[in-house]
C-alpha positions in Angstrom: -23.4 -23.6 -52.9 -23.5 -20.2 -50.6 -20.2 -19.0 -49.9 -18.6 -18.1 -46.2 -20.1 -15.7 -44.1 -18.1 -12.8 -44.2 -19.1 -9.7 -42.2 -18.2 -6.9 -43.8 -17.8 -4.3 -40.3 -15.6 -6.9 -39.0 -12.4 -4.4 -38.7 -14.8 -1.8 -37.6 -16.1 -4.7 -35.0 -12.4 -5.2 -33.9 -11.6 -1.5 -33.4 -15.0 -1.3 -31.4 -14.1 -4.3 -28.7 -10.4 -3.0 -28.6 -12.4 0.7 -27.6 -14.3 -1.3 -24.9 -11.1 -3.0 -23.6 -8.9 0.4 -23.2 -12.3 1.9 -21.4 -12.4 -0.9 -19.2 -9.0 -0.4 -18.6 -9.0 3.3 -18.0 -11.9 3.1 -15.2 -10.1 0.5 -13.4 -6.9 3.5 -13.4 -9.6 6.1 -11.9 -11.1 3.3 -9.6 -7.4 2.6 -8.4 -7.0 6.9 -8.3 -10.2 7.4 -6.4 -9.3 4.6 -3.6 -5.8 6.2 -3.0 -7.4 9.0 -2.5 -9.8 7.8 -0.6 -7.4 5.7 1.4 -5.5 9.3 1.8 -8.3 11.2 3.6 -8.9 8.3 5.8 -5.1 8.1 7.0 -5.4 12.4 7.1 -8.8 11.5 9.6 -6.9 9.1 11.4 -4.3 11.8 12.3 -6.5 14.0 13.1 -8.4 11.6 15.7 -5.0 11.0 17.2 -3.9 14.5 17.8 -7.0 15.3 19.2 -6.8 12.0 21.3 -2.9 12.8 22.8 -4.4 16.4 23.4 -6.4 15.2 26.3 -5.0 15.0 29.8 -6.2 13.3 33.2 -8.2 15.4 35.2 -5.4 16.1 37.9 -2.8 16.5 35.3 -1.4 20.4 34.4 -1.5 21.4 30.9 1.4 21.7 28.9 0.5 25.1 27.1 3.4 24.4 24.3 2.0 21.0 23.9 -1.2 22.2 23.5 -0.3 25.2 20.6 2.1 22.9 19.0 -1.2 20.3 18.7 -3.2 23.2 17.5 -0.8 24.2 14.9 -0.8 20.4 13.7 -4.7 20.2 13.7 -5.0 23.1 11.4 -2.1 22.0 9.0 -3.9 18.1 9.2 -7.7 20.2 8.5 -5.7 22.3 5.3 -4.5 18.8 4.1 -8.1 16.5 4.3 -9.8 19.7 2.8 -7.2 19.4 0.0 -7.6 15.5 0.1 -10.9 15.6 -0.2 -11.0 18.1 -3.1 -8.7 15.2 -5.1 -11.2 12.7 -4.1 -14.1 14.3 -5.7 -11.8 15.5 -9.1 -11.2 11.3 -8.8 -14.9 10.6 -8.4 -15.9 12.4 -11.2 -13.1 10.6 -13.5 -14.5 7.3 -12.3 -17.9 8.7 -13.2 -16.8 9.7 -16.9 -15.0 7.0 -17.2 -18.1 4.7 -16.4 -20.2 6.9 -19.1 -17.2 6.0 -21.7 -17.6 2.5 -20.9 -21.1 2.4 -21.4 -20.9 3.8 -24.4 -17.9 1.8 -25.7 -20.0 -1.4 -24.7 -23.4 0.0 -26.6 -21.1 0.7 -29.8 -19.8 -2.5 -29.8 -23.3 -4.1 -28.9 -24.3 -2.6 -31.6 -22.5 -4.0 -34.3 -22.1 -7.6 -32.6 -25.9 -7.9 -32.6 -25.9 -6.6 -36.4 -23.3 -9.1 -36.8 -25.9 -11.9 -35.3 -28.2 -11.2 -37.8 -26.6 -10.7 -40.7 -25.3 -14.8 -39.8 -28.2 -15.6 -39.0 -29.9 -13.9 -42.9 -27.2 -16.0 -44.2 -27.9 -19.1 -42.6 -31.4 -18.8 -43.8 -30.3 -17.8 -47.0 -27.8 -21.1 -47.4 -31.0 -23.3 -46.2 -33.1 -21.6 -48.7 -30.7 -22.8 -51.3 -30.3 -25.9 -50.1 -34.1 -26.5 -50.1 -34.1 -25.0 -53.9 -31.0 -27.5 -54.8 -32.6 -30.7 -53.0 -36.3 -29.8 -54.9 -34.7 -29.3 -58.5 -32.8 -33.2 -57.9 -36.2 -34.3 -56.5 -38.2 -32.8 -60.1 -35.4 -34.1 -62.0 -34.9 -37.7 -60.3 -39.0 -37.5 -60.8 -38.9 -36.8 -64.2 -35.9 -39.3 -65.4 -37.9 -41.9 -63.6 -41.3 -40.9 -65.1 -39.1 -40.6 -68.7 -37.9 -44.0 -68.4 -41.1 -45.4 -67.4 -43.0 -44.3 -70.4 -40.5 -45.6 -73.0 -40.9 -49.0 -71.9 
């Protein structure tokens, strides 16, 4: 009788899936990073759209010249702060990006060795039913010739 399968890259199988896991895990962190970020330049926009919103008066209404500086003044630092915003969104974007590639390739190296895994069970089942074939045809030529034996000493 064959014994157990027993792959032999099991450990290394283990260590591979446990790879995959902390990738998964690590692009979901630089998903969440890249969506505060991009969460962040949307609230900065917003801002923006509101001071340029309150600077607007009715048509018979005077200007209010401080108003108006102090409005500019916030506009520029609001422009300064979405620049720098989006420059944190695109560093994010390109972590979600590497961290997509070191997923792929986590999933591929553990691919790799689950399908080897496959077929090294499925060799061994072969190899068990091969036996089993050999095992059940060695009774059947023995139970043949006991019966043929006995027959020919009566």
């Amino acid at each position: 009788m064959a014994a157990r399968f027993r792959f032999r890259l099991e450990s290394l199988l283990r260590v591979r899936v446990a790879l995959e896991e902390e990738a998964k895990r690590r692009l979901a962190v630089a998903i969440l990073a890249r969506d505060r970020a991009a969460a962040r330049v949307e609230e900065l926009r917003q801002a923006q759209r509101e001071a340029l919103e309150s600077r607007r008066t009715a048509p018979n209404e005077a200007v209010d010249l401080d108003r108006w500086r102090a409005t500019e003044r916030y506009l520029l630092v609001v422009e300064r702060r979405i620049d720098q915003a989006l420059e944190v969104l695109r560093e994010a974007e390109a972590r979600v990006a590497e961290a997509r590639k070191a997923l792929l390739k986590a999933h591929q190296d553990q691919l790799v060795l689950q399908r080897l895994k496959e077929r090294r069970q499925e060799q061994h089942a072969l190899e068990r039913l091969r036996e089993e074939i050999r095992e059940t045809d060695e009774i059947a030529v023995l139970r043949y010739h006991f019966t043929h034996s006995n027959a020919s000493n009566r």
